[in-house]
C-alpha positions as CSV (number, residue, x, y, z in Angstrom):
1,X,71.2,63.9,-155.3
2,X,71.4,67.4,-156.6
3,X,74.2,68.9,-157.4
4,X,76.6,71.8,-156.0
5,X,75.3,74.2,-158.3
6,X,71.2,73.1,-157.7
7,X,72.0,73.1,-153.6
8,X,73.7,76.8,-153.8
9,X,71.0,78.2,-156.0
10,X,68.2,76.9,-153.7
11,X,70.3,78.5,-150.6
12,X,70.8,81.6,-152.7
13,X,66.8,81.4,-152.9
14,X,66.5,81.0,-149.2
15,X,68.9,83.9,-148.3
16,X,67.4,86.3,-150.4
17,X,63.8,85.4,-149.0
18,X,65.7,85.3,-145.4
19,X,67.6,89.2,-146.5
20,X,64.1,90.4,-147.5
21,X,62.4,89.1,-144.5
22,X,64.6,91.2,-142.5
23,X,64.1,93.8,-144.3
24,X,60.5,93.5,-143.6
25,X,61.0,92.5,-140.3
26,X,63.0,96.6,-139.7
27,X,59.6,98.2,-140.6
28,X,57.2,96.4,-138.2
29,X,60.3,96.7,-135.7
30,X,60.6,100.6,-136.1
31,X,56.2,100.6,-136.5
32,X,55.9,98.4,-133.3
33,X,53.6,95.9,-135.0
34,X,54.0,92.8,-132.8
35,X,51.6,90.6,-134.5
36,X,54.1,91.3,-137.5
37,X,57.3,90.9,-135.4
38,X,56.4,87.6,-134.7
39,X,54.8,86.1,-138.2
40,X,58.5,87.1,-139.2
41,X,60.3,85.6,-136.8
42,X,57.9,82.5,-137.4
43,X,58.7,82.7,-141.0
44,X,62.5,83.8,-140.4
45,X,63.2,80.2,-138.3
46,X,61.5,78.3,-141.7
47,X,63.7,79.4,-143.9
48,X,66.6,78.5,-141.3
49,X,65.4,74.9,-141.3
50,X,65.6,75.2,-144.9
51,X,68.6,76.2,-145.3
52,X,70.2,74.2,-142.5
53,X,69.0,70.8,-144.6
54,X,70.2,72.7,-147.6
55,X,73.9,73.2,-145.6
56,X,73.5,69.1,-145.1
57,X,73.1,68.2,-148.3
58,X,76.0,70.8,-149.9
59,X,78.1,68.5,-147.1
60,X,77.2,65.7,-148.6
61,X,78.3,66.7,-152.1
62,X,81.7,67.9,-150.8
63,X,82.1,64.5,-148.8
64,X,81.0,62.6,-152.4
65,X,83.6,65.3,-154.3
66,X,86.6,64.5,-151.8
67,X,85.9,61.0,-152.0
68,X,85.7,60.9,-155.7
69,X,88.4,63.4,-156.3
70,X,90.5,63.1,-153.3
71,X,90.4,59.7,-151.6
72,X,93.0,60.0,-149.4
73,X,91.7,63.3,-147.7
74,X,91.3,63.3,-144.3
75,X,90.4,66.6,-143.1
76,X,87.9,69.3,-142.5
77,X,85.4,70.1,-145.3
78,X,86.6,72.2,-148.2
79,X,85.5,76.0,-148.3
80,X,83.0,76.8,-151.0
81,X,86.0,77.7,-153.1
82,X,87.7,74.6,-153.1
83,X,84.7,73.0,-153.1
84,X,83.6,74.7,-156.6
85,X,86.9,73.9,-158.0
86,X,86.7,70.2,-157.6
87,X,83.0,70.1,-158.7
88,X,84.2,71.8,-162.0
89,X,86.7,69.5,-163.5
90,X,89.0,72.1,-164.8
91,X,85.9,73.3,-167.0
92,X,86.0,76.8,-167.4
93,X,82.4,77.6,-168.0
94,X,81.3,75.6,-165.1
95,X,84.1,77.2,-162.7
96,X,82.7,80.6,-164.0
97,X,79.3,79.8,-163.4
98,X,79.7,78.5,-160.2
99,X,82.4,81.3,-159.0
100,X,79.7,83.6,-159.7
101,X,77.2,82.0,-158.3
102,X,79.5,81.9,-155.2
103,X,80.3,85.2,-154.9
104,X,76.4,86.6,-155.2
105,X,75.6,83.8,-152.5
106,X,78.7,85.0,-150.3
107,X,77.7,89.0,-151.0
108,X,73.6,88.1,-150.3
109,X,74.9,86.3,-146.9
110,X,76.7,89.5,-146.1
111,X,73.8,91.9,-146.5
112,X,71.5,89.5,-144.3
113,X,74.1,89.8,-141.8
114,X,74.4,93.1,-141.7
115,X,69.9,93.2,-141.9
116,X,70.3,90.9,-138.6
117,X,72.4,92.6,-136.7
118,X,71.0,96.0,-137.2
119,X,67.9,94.4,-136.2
120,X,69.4,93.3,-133.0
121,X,70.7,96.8,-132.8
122,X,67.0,98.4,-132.9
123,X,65.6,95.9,-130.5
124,X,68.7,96.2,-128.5
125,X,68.0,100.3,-128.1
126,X,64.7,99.9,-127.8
127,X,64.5,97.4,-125.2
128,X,66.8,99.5,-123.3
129,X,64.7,102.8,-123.4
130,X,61.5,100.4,-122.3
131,X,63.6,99.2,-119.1
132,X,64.6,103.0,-118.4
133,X,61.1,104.1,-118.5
134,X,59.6,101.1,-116.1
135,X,62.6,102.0,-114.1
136,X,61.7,105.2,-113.7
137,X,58.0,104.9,-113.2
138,X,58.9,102.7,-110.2
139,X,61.1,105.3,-109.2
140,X,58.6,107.8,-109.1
141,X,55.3,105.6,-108.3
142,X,54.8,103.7,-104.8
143,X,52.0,101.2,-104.5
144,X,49.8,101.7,-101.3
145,X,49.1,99.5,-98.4
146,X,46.0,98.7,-100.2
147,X,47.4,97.8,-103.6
148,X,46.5,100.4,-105.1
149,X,49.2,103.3,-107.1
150,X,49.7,106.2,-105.7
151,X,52.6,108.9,-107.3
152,X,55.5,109.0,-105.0
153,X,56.9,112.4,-103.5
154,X,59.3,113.9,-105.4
155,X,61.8,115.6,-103.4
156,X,59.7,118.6,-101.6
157,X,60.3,121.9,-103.2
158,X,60.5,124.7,-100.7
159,X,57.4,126.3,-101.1
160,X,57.9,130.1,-101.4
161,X,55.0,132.2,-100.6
162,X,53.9,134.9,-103.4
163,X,52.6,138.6,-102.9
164,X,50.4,139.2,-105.5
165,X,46.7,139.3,-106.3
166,X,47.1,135.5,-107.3
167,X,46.5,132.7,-104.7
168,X,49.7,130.8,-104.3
169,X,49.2,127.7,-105.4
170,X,51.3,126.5,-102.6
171,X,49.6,127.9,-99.8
């Protein structure tokens, strides 16, 4: 079984693939490359099952700590703090090691949260403006009685008769 530490450095490994996938991900969103889009996504729900059966295992640890450490616990799973301090043993080194550990892992989640949801923000906006646009072009197109697309009228302008030298386009 690996250990607390060995489980959050392989999540750490995950996020920051994850963050930089993201990251990735913003520039074939903002290019429009599709075909990227979705390799990305592809690769994005990869390193979720990854880390997911990285999640279970850190559970398992903390279920193995409380029963070693705490045997008459009977409550919800510790937070990664807690969790760090009763992996440690009141050794400082290792609580150092691990607190920092924790805290990169905890600051790495952050910044892929913040990679998602601006993300979701860009696709958001631009799925918006795509729906606007098709709503408009049905606005202003009818389809014939023989299938076939035809502009619609727009709202008939009067149609003001020029004197010049010019044909009047409107005439």
């Amino acid at each position: 079984m690996n250990t607390l530490k060995d489980t959050l450095q392989q999540e750490l490994i995950l996020f920051r693939a994850s963050l930089e996938t993201e990251r990735i991900k913003r520039r074939a969103i903002l290019t429009a490359d599709g075909k990227r889009i979705s390799a990305l996504t592809q690769k994005t729900e990869i390193l979720l099952q990854e880390i997911e059966a990285l999640e279970m295992e850190r559970e398992k640890i903390a279920v193995g700590l409380l029963k070693s450490k705490r045997p008459n616990h009977r409550g919800e799973t510790p937070s990664l703090t807690e969790l760090i301090r009763l992996a440690c043993d009141s050794d400082p080194e290792e609580l150092e090691t691990l607190g920092a550990l924790a805290s990169e892992y905890r600051e790495t989640v952050q910044q892929l949260k913040l990679e998602v949801e601006e993300n979701e923000s860009i696709l958001r906006h631009t799925s918006a403006r795509i729906h606007q646009l098709l709503t408009d072009v049905a606005a202003t197109a009818s389809v014939t009685m023989d299938g076939t697309y035809s502009p619609a009228e727009k709202s008939r302008e009067k149609r003001v008769e020029t004197r010049s030298l010019f044909v009047s386009a409107n005439a």
